[in-house]
SEZA-955762 format. One record per residue: residue in three letters; x, y, z of N, C-alpha, C, O, CB in turn. Coordinates in steps of 0.001 Angstrom, whole numbers, plus 524288, in hexadecimal, padded with zeros to 5 digits. Glycine has a CB too. Layout:
N
alaXYZXYZXYZXYZXYZ/...
***
This chain:
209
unk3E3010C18820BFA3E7E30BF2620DA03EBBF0C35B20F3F3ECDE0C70E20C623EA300BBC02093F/unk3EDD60C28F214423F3E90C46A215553F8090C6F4210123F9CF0C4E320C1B3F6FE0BEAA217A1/unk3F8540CADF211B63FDB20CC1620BCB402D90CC7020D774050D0CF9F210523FD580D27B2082D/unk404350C8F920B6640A180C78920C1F40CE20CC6D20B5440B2C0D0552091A40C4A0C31320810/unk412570CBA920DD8415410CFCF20D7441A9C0D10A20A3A41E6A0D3D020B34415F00D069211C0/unk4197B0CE5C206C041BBB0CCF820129418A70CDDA1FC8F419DC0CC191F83F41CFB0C798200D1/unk413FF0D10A1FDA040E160D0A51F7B6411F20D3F01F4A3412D10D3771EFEF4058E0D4C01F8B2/unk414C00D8441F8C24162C0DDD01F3B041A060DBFB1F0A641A430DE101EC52418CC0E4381F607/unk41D580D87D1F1A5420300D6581ECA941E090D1E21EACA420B40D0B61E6F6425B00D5241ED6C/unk41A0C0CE271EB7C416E30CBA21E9A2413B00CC571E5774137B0C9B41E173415110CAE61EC5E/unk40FBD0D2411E76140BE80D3771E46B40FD10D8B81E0DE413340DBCC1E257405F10D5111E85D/unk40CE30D78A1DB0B40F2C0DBD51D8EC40CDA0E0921D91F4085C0DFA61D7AF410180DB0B1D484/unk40D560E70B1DA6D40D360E9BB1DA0340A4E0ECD11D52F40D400EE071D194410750E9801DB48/unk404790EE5A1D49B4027D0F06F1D170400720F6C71D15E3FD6A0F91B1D4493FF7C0ED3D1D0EB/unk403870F8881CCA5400620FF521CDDB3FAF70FFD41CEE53F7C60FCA41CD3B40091103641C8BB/unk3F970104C91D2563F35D105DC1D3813F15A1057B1D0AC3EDD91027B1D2083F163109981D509/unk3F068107521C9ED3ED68106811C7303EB43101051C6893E6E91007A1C4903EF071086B1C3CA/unk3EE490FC8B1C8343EC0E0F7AC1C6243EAC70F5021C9E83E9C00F0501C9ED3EF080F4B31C2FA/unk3EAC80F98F1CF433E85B0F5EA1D37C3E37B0FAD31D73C3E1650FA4D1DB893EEBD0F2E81D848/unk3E3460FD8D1D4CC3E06C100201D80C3D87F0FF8C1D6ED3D542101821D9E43E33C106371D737/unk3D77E0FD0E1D3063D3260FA841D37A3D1570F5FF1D6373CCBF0F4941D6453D2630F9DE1D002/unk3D5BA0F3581D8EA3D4BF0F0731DC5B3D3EB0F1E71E0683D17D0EEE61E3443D7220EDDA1DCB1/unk3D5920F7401E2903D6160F85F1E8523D0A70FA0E1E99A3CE1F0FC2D1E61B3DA8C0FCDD1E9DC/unk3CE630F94D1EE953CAA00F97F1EFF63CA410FD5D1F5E03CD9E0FD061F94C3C9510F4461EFB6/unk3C6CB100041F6253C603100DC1FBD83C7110FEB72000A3C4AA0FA9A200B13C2A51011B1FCB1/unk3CB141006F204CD3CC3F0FE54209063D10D0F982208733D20E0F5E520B753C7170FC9C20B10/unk3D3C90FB2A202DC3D75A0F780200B23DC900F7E1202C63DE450FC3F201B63D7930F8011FB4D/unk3DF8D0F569205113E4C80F6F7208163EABD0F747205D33EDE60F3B3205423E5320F33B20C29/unk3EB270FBBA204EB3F09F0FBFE202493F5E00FAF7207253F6E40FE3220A8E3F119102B91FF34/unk3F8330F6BB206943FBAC0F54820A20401640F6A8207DB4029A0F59A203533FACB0EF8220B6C/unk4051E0F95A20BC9409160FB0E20AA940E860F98120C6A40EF40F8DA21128408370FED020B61/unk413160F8BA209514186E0F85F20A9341A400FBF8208E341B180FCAB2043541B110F48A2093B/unk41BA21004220DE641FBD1054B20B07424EA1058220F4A4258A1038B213A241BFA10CDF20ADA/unk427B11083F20C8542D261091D20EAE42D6910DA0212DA430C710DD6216484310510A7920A03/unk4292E111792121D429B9117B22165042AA41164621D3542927112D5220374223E11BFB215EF/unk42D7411A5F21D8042E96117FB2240F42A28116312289342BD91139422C3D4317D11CAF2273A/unk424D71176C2287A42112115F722BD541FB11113C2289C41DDA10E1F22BC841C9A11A3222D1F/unk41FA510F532246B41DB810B3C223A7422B710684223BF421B8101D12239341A8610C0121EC4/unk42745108512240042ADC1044C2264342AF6101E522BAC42BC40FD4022CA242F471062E225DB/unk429F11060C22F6642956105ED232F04256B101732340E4265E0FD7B23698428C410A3E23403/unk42005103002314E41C490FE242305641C230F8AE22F34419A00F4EF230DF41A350FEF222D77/unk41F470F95122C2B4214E0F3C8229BC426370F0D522DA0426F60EC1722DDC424150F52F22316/unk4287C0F3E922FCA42C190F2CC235B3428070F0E7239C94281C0EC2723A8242F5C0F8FC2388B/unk425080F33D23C284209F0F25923FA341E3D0ECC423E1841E1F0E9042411A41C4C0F71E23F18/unk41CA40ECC5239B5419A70E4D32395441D640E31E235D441AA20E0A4232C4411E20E302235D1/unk421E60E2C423430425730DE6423304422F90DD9122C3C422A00D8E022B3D424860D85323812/unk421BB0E024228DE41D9F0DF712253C41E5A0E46921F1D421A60E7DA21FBC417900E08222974/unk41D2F0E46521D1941E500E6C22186441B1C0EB772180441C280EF97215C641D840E33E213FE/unk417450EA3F21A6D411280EDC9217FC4136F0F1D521CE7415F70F0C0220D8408610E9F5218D6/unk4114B0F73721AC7413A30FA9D21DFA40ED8100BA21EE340ECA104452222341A030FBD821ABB/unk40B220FF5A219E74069D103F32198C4012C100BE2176F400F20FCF32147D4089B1096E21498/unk3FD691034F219B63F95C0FFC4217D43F4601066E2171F3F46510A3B21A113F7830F92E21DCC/unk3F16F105B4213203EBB91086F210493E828106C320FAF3E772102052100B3EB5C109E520C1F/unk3E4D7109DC20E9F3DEFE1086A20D273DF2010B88206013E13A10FA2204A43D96010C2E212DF/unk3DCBC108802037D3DBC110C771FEA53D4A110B3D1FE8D3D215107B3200943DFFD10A3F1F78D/unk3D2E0110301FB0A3CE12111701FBCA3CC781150A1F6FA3CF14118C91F5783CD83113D520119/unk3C7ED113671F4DA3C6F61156C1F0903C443119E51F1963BF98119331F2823C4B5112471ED67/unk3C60811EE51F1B53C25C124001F1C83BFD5125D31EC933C1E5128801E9283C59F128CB1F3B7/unk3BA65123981ECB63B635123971E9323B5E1129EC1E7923B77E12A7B1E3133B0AE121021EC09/unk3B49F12DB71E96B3B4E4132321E8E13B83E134E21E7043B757139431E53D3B4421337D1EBB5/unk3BDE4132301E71B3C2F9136B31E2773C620132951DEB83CA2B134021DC8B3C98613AD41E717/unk3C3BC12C801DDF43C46F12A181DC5E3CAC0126311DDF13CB53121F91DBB63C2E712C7E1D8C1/unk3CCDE1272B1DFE03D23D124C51E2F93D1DF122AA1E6433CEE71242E1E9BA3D5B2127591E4C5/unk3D58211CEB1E6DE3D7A711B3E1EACB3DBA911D321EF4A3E06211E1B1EF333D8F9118531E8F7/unk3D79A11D781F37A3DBC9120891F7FC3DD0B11BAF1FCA53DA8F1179F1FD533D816126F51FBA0/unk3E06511D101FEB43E32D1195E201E13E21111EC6206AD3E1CF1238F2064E3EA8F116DD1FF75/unk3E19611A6720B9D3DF2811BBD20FCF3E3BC11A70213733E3E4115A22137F3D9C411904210AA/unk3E72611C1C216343EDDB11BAC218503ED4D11D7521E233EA12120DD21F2A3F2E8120772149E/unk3F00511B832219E3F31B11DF3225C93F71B12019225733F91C11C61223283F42911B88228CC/unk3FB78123F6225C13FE9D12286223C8401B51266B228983FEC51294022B243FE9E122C621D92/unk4075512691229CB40B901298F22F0840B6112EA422CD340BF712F6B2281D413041274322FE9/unk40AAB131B922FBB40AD8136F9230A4405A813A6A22DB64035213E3022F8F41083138B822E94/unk404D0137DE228D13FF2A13A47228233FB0B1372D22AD43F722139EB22B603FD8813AA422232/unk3FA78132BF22C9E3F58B1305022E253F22612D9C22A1A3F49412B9B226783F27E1342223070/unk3EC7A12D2522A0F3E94B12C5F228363E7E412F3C221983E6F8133F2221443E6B012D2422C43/unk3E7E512D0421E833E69A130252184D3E39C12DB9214C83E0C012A35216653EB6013125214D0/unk3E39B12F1A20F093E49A12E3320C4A3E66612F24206AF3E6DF133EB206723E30F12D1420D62/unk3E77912D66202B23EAFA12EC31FFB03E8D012A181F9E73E80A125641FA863F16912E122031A/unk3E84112CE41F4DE3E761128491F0663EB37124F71F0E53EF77124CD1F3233E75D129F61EA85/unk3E807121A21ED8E3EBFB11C0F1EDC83F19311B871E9823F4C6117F11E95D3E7A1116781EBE0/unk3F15C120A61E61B3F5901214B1E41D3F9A2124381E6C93FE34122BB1E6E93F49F122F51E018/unk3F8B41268E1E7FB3FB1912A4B1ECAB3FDD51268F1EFD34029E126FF1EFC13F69D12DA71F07B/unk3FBD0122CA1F2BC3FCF011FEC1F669401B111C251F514404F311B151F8733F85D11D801F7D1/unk40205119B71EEE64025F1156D1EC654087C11A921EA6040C021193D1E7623FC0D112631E7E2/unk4085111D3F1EBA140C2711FCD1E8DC410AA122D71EBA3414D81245E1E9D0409931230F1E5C3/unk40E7D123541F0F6414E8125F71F5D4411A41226E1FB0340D80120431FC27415B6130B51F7E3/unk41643123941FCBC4143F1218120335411DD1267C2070C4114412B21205F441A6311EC72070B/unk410D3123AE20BC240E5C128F220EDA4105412DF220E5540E7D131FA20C7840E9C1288521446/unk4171612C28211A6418971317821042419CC1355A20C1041C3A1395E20D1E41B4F131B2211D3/unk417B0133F6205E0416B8134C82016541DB0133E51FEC741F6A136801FB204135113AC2200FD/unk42004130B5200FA4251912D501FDCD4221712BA91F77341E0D1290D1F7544272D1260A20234/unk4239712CC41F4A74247F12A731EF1242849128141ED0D42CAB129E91EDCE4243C12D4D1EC01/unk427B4123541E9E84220A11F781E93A420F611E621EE9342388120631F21C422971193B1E5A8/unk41CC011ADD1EF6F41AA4118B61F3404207C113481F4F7422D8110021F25A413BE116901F0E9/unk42096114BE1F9BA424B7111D01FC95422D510BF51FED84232C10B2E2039342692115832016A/unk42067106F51FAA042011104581FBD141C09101041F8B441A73102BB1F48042041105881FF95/unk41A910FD111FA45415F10FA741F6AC410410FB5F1FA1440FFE0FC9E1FEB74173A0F3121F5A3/unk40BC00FA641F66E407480FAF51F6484045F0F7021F5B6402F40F7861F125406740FDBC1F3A1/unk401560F1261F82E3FD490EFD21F8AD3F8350EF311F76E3F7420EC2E1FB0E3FD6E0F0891FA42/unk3F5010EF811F5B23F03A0F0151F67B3ECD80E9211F7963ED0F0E5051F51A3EE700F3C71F114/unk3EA2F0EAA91FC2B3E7D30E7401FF903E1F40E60D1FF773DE450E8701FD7F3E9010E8F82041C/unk3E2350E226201DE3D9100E224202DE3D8E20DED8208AA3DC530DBC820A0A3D37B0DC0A1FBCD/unk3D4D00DFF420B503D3D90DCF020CEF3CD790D90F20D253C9400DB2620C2D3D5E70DED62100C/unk3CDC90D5E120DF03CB630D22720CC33C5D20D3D320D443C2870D3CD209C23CD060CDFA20F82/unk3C5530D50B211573BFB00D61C217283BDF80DAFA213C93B9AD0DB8F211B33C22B0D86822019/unk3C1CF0DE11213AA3BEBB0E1D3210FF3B9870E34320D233B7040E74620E003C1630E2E120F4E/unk3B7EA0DF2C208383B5550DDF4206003B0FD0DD2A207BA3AD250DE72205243B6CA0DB952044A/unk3B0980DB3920BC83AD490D74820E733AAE50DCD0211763A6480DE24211AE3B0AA0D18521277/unk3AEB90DF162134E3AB920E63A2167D3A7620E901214043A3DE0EB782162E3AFFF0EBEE2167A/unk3A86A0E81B20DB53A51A0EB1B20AE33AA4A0EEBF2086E3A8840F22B2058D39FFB0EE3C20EBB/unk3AFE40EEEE208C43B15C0F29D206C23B3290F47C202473B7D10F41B201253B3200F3412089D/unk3AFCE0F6A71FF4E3AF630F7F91F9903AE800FCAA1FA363AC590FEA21FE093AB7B0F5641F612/unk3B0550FF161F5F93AFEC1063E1F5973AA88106B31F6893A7451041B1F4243B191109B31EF23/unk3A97510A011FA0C3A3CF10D581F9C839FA710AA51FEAA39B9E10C12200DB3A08510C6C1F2A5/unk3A416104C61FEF439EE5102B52050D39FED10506209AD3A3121087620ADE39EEC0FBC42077C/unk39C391022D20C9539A8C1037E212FE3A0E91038C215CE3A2A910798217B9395A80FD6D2165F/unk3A3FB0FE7C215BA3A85A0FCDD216343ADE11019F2152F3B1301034D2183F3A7F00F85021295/unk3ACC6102C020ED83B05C1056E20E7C3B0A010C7A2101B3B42310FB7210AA3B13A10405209BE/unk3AAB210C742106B3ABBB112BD2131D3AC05112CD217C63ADC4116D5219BB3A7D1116E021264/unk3AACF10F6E21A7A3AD9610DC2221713B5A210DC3221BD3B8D810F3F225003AAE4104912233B/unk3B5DF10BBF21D763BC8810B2221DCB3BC941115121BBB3BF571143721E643C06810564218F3/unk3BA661133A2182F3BC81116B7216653BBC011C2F219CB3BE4E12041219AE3BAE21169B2116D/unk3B7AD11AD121C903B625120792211C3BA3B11ED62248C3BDF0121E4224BD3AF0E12102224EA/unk3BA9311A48227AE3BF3E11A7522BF33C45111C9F22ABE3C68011FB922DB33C08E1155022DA8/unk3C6E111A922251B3CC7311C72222353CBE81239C222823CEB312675225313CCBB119A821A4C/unk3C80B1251921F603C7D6129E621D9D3C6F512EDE222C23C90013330223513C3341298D2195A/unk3C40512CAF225223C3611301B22C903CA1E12F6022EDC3CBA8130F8233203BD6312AC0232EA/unk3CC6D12D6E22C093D0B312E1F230EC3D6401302322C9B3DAF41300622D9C3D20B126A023552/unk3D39E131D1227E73D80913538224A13DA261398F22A073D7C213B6B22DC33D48D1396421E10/unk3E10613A0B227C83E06813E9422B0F3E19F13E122314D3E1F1141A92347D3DAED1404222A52/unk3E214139CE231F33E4CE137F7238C13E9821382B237223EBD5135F0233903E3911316123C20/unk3EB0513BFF23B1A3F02F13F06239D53F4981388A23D283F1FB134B623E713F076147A523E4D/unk3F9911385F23DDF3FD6B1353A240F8400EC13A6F24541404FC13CBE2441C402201317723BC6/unk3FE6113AEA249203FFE713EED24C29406E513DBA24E70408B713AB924B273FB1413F352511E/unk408CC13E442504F40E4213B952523D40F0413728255DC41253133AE2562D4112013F2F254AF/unk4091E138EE2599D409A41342625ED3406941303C25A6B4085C12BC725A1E4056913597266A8/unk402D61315A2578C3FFE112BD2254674041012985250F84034B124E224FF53FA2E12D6625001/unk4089812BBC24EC940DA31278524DBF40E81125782507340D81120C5250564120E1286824CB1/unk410CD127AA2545F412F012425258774111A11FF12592C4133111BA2258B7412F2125C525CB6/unk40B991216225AC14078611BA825B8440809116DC257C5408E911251259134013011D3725AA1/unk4073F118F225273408211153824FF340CB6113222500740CBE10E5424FD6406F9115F324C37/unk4128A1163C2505C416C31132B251094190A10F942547541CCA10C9625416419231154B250C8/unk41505110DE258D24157110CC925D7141188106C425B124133C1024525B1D41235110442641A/unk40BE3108882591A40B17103CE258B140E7F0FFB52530840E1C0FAEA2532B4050F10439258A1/unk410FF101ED24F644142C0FFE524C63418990FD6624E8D41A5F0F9A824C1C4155C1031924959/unk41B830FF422543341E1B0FF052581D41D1D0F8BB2582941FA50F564255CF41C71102E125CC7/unk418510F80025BCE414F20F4D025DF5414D40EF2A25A42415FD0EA9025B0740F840F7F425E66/unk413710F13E25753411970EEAA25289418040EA4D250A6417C40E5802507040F730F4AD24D26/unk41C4C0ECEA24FB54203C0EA8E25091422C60E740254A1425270E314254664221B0ED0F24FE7/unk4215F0EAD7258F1422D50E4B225C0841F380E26B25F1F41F5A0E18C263DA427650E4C725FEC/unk41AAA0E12F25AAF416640DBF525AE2415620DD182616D416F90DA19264D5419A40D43D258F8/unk4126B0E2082627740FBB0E21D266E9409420E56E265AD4080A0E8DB26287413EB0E52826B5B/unk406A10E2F3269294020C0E789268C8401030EE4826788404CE0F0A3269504007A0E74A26D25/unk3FFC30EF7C266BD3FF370F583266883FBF70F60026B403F7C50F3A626B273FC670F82F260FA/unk3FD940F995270D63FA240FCB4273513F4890FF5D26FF73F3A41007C26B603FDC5100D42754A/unk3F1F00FF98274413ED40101A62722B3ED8210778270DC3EC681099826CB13E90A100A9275D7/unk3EF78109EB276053F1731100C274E83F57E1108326F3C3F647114C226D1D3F57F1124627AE7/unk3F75D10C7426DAA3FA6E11083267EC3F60410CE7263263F90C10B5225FC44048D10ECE26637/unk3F32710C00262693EF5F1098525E213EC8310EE025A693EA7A112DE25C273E9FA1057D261C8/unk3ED0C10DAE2565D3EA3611465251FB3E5A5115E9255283E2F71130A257EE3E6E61130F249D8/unk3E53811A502546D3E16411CFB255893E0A7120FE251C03E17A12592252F83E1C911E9D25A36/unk3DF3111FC324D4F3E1461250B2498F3E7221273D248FD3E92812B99248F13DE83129F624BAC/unk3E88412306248A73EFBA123BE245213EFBA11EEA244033EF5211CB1248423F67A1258E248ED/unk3EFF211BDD240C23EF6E1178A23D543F488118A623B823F6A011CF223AFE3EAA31173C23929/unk3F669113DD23A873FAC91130B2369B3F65510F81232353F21510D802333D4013510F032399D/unk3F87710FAE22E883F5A810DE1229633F45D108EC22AA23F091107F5227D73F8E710E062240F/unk3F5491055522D223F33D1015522D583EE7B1004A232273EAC50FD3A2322A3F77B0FE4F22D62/unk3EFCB10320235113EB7110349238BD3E6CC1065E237E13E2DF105A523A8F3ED31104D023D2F/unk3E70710A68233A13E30410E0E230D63E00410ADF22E1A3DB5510A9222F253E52C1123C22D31/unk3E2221081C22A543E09610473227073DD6B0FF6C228683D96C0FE40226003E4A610335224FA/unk3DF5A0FC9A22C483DAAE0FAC5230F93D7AE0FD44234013D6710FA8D237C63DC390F85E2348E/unk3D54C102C62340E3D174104DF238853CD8E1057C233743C8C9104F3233C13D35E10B3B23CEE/unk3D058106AE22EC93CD2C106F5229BD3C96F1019A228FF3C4A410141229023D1751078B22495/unk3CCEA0FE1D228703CA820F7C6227EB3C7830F78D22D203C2E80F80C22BD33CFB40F23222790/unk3C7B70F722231973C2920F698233D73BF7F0F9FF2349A3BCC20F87C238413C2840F4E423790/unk3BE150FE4E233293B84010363231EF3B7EA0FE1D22CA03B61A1010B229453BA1C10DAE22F44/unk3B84B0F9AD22A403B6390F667228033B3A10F2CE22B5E3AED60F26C22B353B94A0F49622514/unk3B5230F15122D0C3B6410EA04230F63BB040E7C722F4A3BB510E30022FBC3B1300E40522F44/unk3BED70EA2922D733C2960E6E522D513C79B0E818231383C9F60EC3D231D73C3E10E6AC22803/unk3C8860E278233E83CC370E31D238193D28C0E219237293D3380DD58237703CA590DF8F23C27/unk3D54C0E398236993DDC30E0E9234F53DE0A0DF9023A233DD9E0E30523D743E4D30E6B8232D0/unk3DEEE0D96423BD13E00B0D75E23DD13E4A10D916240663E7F00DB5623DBA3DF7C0D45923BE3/unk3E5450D8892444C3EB590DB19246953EC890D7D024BAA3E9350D64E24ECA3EB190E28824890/unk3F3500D6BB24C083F3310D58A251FE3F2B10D821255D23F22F0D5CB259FE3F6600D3D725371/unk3F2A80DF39255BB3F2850E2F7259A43F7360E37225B353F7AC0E69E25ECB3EF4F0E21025DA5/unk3FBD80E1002598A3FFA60E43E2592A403A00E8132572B405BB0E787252E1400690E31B259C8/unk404AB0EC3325A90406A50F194255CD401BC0F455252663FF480F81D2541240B330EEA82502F/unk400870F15024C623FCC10F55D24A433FCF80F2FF24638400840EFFC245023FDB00FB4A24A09/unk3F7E10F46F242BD3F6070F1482411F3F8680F3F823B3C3F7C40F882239C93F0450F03D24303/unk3FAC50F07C238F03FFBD0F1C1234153FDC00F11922E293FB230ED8A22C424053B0ECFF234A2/unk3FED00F37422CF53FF090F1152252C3FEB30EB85225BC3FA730E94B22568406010F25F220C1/unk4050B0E7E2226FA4042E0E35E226C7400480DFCB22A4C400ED0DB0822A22408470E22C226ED/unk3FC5E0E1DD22D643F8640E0CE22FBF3F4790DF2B22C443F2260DB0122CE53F7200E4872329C/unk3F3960E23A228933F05B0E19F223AD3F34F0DE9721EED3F0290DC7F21BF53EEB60E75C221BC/unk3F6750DE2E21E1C3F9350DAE121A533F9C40D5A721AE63FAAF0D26D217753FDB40DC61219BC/unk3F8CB0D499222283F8360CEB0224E33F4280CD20224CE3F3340C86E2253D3F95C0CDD6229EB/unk3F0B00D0AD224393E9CF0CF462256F3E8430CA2B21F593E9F30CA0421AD93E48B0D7C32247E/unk3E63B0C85F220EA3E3EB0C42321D083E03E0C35D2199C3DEE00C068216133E2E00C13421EBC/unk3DEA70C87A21CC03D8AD0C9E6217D03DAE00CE9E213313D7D90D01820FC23D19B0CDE621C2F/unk3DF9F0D06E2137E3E1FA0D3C220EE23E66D0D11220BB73EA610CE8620CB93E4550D90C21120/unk3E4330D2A2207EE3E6AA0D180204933E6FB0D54E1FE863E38F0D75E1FBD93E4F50CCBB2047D/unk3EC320D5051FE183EFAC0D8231F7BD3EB740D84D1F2FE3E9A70D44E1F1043F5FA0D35A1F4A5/unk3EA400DCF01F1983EA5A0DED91EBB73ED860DF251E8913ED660DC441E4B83E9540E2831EAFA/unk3F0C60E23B1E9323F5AA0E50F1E70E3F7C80E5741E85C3F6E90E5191ED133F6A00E8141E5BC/unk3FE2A0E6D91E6E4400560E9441E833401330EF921E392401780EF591DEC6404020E5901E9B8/unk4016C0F3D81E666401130F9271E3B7404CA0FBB61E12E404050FFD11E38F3FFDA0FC681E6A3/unk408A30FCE61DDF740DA70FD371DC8640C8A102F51DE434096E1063F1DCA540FC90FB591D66B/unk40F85102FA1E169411FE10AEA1E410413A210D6D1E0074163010B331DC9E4184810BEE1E8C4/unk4124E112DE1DFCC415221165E1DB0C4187011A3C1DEF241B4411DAA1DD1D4102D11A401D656/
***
């Protein structure tokens, strides 16, 4: 189901410890923060949600890492405490609320730690650590956020090509699954893109430290 845009004062707010056995591979931490690019975001679709993740269980050092786009560094990642605890630009506390999401289809992919499914999401995420946001690839994106506001198409010439804003990273991730976020093709494809979709739906919500 659709998540309303009222869950974060709806749903109550639980520390990681009492929710992080639920989280699963390819699990979507959806975000409302206050920092100036994600206002901007939340200006662009009329909508609350302003950052969107992947979290991912790295079997090998034992932690949950979150898999991000994020302005001026690009592509990363970072534990999920880390994450849960400043915003990009490392502001303390974390400037906003925290989410955690599923989607439906997913299951159905096979995606469970260690399958076929999840090392496809997890090779596409992890090959593109490290895509830097050059100055003209802002731009780009600020035009299609541009776009995106006043409810027109995005040209083909400004569409990612390796500069993702977090929400469009986060869908190139979901289909190296088969899974597609529905979109009208105009502007870009947003946090609240995924918060409208019908096959996701709320875990939690994460209390920020």
């Amino acid at each position: 189901m659709a998540i309303d845009n009222d869950i974060l004062t709806t749903m109550k707010a639980e520390p990681l410890e009492d929710v992080v056995r639920r989280i699963r591979d390819g699990d979507i931490l959806l975000c409302s923060c206050d920092e100036p690019f994600s206002k901007l975001i939340r200006w662009a679709t009329k909508s609350p949600w302003s950052h969107i993740a992947l979290a991912y269980r790295w079997q090998g050092i034992g932690r949950v890492m979150v898999f991000e786009a994020v302005q001026k560094i690009g592509v990363r990642t970072v534990p999920l405490t880390t994450f849960i605890s400043q915003g990009a630009t490392g502001k303390k506390p974390f400037p906003g609320k925290i989410l955690l999401a599923r989607h439906d289809d997913y299951a159905d992919k096979g995606g469970a730690s260690g399958s076929a499914a999840m090392k496809r999401l997890a090779d596409f995420a992890i090959d593109r650590f490290g895509d830097p946001f050059a100055p003209g690839e802002i731009v780009k994106i600020g035009m299609r956020v541009a776009f995106g506001r006043l409810g027109r198409k995005t040209p083909k010439a400004l569409g990612p090509d390796d500069e993702f804003i977090c929400s469009e990273y986060v869908a190139k991730c979901y289909e190296a699954v088969g899974i597609k976020i529905e979109w009208d093709g105009r502007g870009f494809i947003a946090p609240s893109t995924f918060a409208g979709d019908p096959k996701i739906r709320a875990i939690a919500q994460i209390k920020a430290k």
